[in-house]
Rosetta silent file (secondary structure, phi, psi, omega in degrees, C-alpha in Angstrom):
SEQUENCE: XXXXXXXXXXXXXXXXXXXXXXXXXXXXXXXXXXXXXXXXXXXXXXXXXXXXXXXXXXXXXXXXXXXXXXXXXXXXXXXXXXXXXXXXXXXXXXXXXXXXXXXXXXXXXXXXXXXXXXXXXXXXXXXXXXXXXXXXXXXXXXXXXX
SCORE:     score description
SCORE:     0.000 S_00000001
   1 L     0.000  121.508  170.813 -138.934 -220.458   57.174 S_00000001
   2 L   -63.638  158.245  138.386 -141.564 -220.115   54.508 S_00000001
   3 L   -60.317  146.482  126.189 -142.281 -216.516   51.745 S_00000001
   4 L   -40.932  -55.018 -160.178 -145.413 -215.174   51.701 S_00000001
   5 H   -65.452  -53.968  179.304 -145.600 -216.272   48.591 S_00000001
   6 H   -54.829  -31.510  143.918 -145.020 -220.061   49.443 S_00000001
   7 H   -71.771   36.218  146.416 -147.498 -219.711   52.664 S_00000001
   8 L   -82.218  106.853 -160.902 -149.879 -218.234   50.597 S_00000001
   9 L  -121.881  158.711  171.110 -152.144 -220.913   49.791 S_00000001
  10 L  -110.897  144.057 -177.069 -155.157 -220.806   47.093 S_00000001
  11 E  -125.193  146.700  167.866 -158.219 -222.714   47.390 S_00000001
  12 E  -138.000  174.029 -174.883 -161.268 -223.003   45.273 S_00000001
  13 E  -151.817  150.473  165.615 -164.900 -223.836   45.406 S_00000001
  14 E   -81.483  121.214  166.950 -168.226 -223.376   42.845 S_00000001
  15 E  -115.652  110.122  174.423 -170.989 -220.623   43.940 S_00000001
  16 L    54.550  -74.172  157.452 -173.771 -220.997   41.786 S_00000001
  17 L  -119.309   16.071 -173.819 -172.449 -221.173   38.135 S_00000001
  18 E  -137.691  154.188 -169.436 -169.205 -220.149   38.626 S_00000001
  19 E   -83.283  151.155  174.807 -165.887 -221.785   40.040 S_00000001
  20 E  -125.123  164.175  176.999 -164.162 -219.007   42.824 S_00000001
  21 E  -153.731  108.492  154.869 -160.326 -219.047   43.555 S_00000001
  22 E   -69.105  143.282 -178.771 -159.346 -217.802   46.934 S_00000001
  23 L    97.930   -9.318  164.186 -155.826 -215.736   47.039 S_00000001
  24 L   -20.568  154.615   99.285 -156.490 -213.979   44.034 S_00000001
  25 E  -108.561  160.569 -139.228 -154.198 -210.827   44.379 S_00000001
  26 L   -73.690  -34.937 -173.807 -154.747 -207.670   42.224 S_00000001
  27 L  -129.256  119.113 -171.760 -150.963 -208.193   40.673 S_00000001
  28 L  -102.645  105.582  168.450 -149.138 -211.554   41.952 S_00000001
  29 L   -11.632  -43.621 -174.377 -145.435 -211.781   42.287 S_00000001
  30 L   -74.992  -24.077 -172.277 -145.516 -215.512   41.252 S_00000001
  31 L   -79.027  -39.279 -169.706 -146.924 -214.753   38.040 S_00000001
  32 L   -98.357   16.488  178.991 -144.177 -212.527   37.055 S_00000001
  33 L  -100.575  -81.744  169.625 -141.531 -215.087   38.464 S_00000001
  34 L   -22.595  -26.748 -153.997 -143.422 -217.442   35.940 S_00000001
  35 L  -111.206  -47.843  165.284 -143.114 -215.177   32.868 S_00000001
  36 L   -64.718  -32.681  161.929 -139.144 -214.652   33.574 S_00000001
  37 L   -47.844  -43.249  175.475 -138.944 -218.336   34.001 S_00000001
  38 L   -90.294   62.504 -160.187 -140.432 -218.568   30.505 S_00000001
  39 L  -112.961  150.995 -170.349 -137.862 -215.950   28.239 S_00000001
  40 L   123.937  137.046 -178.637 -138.441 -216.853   25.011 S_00000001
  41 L   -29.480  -59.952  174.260 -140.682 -217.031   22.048 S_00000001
  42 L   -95.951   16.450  169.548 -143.494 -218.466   23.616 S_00000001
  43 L   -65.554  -62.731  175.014 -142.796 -217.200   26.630 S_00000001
  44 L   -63.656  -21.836  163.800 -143.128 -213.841   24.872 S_00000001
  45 L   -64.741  -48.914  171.702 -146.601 -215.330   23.749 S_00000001
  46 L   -88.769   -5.378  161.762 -147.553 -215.813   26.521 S_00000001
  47 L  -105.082   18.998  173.778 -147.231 -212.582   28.422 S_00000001
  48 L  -105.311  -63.024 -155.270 -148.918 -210.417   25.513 S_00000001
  49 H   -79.768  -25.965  179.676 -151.915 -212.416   26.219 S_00000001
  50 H   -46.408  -48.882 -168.441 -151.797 -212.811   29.985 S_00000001
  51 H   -63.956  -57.546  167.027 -151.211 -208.868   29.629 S_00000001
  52 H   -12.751  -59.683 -178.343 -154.361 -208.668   27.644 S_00000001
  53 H   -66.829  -47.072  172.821 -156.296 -210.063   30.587 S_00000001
  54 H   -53.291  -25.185  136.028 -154.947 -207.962   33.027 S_00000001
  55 L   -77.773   16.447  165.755 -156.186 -205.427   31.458 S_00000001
  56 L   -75.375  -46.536 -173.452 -159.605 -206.013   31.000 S_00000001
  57 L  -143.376  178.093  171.668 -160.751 -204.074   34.063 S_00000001
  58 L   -66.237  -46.499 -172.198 -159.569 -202.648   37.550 S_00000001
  59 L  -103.238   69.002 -178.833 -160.725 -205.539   39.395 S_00000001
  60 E   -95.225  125.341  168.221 -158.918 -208.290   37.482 S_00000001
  61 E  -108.120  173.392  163.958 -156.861 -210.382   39.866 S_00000001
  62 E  -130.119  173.961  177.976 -154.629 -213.025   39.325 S_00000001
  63 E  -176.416  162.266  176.298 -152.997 -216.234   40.937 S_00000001
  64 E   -96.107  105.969  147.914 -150.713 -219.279   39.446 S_00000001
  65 E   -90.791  153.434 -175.803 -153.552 -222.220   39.513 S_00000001
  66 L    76.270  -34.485 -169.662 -152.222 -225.221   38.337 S_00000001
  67 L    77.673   33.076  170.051 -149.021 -223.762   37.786 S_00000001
  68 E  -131.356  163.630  167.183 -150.005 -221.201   35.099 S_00000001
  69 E   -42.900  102.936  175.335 -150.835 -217.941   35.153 S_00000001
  70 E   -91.220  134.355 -173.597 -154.963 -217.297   36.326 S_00000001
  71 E  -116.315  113.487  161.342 -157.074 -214.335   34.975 S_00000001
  72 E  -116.680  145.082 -173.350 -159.744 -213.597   37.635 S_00000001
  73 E   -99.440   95.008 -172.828 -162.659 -211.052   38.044 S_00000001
  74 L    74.562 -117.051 -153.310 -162.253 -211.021   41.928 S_00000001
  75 L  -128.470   20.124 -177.992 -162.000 -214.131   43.190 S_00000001
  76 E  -113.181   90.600  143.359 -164.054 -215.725   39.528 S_00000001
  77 E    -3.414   88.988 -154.708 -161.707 -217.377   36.990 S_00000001
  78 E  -124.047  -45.448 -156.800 -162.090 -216.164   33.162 S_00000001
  79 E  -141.900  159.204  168.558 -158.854 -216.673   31.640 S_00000001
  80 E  -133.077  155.704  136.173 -155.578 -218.230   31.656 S_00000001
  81 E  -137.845  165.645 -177.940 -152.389 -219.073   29.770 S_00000001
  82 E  -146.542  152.201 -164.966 -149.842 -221.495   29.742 S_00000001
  83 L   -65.719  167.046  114.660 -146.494 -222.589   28.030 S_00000001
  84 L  -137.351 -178.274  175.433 -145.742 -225.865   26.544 S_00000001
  85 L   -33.840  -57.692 -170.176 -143.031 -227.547   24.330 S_00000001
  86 L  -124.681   15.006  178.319 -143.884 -226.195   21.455 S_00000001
  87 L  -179.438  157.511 -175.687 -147.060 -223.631   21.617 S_00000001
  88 E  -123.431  139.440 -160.388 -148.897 -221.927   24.329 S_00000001
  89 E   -87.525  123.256  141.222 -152.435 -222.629   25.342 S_00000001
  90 E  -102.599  115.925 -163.592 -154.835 -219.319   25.668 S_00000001
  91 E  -112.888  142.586  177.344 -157.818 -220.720   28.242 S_00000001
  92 E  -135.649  100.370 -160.831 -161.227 -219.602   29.045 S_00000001
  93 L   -67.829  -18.209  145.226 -162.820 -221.400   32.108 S_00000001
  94 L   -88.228   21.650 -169.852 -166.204 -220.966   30.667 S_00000001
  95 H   -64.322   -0.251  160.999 -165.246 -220.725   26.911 S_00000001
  96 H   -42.615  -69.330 -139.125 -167.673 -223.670   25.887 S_00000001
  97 H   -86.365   35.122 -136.692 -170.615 -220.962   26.481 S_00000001
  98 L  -124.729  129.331  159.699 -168.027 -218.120   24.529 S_00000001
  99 L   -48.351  150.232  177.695 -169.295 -216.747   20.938 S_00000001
 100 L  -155.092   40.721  163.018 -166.521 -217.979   18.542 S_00000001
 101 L   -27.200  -22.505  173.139 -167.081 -216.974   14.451 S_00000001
 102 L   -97.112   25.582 -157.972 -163.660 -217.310   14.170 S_00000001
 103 L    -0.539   69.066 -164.552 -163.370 -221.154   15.337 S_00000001
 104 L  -109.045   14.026 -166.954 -160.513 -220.484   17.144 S_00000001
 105 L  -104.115  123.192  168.834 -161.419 -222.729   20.688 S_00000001
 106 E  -122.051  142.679  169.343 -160.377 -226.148   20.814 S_00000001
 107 L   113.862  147.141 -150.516 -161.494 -228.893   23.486 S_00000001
 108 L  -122.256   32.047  156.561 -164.606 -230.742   23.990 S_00000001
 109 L   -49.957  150.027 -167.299 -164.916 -230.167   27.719 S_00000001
 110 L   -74.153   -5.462 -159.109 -168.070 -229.566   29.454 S_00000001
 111 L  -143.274  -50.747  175.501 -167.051 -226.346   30.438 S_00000001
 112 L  -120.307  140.822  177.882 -163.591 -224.663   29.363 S_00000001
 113 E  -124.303  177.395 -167.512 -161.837 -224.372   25.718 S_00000001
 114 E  -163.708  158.384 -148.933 -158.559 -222.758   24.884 S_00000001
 115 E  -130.395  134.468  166.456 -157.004 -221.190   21.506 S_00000001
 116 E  -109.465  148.394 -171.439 -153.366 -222.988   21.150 S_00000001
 117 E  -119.489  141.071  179.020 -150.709 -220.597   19.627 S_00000001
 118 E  -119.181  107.347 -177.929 -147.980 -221.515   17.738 S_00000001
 119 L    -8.631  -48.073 -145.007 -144.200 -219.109   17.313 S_00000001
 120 L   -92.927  -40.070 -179.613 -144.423 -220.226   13.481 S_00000001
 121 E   -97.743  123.319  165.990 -148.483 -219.385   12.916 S_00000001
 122 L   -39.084  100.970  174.822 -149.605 -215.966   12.744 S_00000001
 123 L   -59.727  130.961  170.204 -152.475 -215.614   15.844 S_00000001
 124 L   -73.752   83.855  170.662 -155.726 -213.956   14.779 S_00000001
 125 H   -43.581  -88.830 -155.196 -155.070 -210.940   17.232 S_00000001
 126 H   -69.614  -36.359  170.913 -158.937 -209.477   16.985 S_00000001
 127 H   -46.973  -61.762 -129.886 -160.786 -212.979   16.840 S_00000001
 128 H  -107.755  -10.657  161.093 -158.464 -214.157   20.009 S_00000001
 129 H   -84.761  -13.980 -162.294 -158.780 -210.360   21.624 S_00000001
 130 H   -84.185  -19.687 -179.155 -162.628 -210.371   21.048 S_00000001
 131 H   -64.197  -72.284 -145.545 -162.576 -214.246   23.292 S_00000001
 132 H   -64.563  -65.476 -160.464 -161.039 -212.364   26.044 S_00000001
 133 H   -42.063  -42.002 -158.857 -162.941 -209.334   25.562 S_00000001
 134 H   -71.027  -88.571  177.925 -166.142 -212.100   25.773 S_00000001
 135 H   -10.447  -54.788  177.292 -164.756 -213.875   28.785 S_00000001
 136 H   -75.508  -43.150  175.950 -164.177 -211.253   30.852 S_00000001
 137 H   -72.888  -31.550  158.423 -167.604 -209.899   30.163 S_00000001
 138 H   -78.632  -46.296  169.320 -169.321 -213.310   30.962 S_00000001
 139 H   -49.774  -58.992  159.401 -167.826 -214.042   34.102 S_00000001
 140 H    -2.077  -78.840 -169.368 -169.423 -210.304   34.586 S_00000001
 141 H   -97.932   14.574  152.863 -172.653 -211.216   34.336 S_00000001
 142 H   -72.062  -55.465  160.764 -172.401 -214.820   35.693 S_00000001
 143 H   -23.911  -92.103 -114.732 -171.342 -212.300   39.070 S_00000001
 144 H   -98.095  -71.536 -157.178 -174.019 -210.147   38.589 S_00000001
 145 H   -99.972    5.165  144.661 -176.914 -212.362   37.852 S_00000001
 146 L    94.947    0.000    0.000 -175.738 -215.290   40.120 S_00000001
């Protein structure tokens, strides 16, 4: 017998400029299964920013794509993060098109960049809150003006 969570399935598709993710829910169990899974320094990195996202607005949703943690405006993708050996990845599925004065976005993708954080280097907290802050507000008006 399958969970919810495990019969839950997510799917995605592109509507006009922006990628959708079906299964979004407003707070997802799996995410916070992920984040206990992850105890630890960057673990601990990685749910101060996640939390960040979650807090942009009421109708921020989430889902595990990938097998990280997804920041969505509805069912529209903005932000992500994820763990690795030795530093955790802050992602922004459009962050190519993302102001960035503080050149903190790495990756030469056509479409999404990401800020990698390290335990040992001190994170530019207002450069890497003002990305989010950005993010969340583009995916906005990629909604809104199709």
């Amino acid at each position: 017998m399958t969970s919810d969570l495990e019969s839950r399935k997510w799917s995605r598709r592109r509507e006009g400029n922006c990628l959708r993710f079906n299964g979004a829910l407003a707070r997802d169990p799996a995410i916070d299964a992920w984040m206990k899974e992850r105890a630890g320094g960057l673990g601990a990195i990685a749910h101060q920013w996640f939390e960040m996202m979650r807090k942009c607005g009421d109708e921020v949703r989430e889902l595990l794509h990938d097998g990280c943690p997804v920041a969505c405006l509805g069912d529209a993708p903005f932000g992500y993060v994820n763990v690795f050996t030795s530093h955790v990845n802050v992602g922004f599925f459009h962050g190519a098109s993302l102001p960035d004065p503080a050149r903190l976005l790495e990756g030469t993708g056509k479409f999404m960049r990401h800020v990698r954080l390290r335990p040992e280097t001190a994170a530019n907290v207002r450069a890497l809150s003002r990305l989010i802050d950005a993010a969340y507000s583009d995916i906005k008006a990629r909604i809104e003006h199709g």
